[in-house]
TORKOL-4160 file (C-alpha; in steps of 0.2 Angstrom, whole numbers, padded with zeros to 4 digits, m for minus):
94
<pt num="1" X="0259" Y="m0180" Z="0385"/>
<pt num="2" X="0251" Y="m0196" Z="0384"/>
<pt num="3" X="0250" Y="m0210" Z="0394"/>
<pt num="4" X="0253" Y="m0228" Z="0389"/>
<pt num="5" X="0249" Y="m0241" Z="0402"/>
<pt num="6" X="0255" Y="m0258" Z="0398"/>
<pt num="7" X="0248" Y="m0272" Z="0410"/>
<pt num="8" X="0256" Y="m0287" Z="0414"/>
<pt num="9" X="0252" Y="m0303" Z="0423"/>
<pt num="10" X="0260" Y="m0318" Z="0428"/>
<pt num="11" X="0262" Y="m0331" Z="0413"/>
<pt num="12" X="0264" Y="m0316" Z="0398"/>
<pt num="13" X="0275" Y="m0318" Z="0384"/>
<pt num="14" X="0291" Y="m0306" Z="0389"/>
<pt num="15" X="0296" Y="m0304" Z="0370"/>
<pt num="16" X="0279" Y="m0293" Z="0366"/>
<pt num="17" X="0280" Y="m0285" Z="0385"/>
<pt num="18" X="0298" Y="m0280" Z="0381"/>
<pt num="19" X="0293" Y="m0272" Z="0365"/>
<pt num="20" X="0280" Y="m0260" Z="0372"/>
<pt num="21" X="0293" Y="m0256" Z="0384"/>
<pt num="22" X="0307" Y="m0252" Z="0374"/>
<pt num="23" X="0297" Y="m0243" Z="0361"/>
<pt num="24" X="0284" Y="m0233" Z="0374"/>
<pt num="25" X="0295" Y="m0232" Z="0389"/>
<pt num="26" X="0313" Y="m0224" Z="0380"/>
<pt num="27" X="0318" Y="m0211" Z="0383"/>
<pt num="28" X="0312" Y="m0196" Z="0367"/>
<pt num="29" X="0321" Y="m0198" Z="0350"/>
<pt num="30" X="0330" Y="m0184" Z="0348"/>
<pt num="31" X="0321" Y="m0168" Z="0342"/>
<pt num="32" X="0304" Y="m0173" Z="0351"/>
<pt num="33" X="0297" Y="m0162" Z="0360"/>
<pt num="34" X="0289" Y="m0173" Z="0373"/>
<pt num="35" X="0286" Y="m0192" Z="0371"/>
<pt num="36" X="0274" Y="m0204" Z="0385"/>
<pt num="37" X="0270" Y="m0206" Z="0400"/>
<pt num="38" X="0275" Y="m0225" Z="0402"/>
<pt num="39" X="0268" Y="m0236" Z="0417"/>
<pt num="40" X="0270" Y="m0254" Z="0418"/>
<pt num="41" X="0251" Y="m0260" Z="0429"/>
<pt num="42" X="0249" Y="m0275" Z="0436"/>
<pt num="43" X="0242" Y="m0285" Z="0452"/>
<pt num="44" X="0259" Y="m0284" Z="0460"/>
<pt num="45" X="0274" Y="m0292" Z="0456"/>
<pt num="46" X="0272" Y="m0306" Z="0442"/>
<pt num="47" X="0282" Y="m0316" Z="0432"/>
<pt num="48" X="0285" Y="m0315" Z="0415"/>
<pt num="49" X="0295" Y="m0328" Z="0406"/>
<pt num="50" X="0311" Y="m0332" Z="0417"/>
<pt num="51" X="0310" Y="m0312" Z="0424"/>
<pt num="52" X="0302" Y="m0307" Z="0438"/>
<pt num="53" X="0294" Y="m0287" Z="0438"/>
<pt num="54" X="0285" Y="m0277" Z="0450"/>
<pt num="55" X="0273" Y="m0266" Z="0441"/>
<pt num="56" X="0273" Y="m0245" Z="0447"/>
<pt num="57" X="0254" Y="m0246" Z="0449"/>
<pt num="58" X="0240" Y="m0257" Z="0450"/>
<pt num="59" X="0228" Y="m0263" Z="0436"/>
<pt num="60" X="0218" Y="m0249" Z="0442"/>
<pt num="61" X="0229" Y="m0237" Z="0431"/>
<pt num="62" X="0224" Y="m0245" Z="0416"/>
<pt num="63" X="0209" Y="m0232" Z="0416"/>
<pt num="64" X="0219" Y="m0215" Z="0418"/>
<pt num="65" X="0229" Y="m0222" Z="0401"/>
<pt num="66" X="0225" Y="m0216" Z="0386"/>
<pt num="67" X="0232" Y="m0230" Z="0379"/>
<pt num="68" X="0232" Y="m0247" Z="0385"/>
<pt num="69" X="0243" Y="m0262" Z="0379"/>
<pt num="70" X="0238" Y="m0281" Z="0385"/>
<pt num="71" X="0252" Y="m0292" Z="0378"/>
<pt num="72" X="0249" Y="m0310" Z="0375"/>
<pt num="73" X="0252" Y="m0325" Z="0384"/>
<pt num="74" X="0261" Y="m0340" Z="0383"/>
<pt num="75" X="0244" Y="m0354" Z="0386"/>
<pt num="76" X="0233" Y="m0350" Z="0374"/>
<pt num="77" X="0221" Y="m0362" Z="0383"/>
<pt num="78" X="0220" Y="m0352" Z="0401"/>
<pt num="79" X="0208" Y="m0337" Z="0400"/>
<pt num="80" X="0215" Y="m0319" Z="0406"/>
<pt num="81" X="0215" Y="m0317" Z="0425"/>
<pt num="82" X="0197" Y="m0311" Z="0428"/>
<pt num="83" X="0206" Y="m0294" Z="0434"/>
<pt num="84" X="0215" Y="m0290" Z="0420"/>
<pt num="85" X="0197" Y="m0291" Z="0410"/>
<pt num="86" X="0186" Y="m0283" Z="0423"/>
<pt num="87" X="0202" Y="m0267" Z="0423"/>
<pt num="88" X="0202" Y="m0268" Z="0403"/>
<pt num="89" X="0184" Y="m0266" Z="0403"/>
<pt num="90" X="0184" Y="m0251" Z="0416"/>
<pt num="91" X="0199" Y="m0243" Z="0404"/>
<pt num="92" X="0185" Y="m0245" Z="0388"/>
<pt num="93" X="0172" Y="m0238" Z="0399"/>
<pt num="94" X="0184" Y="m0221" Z="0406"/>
């Protein structure tokens, strides 16, 4: 089974987040034999949009995924959190 981790930080758009959740985190279509390993990674409880979410695990995560999913955010003009960058990095590097 494979594992998607989808990172989340405060300030993230919920529109894209909810999409990698709905398609990565349902349950299996019918007639699939197995479908992925969801986990939502983040420093701790962030905000997104009006909703407030507590990841299951840490940005740490991000490198045991096979896949990982950075959504955007809503102020173009504010860098990533120097977290989210450095646990990117170490998920390319894994």
């Amino acid at each position: 089974m494979r594992t998607v981790a989808l990172a989340v930080t405060d300030g993230m758009l919920h529109f894209e987040l909810s999409l990698a959740c709905e398609v990565f985190g349902s349950h299996a279509p019918a007639g699939a034999e197995s479908w992925y390993d969801f986990q939502l990674c983040g420093p701790g409880p962030v905000r997104v949009g009006r909703f407030r979410m507590t990841p299951d695990d840490g940005l740490d995560a991000l490198a045991r995924a096979g896949t990982v999913i950075v959504p955007g955010w809503a102020d173009i003009d504010r860098d990533p959190p120097a977290a989210l960058v450095d646990a990117v990095r170490a998920a390319h590097d894994a």
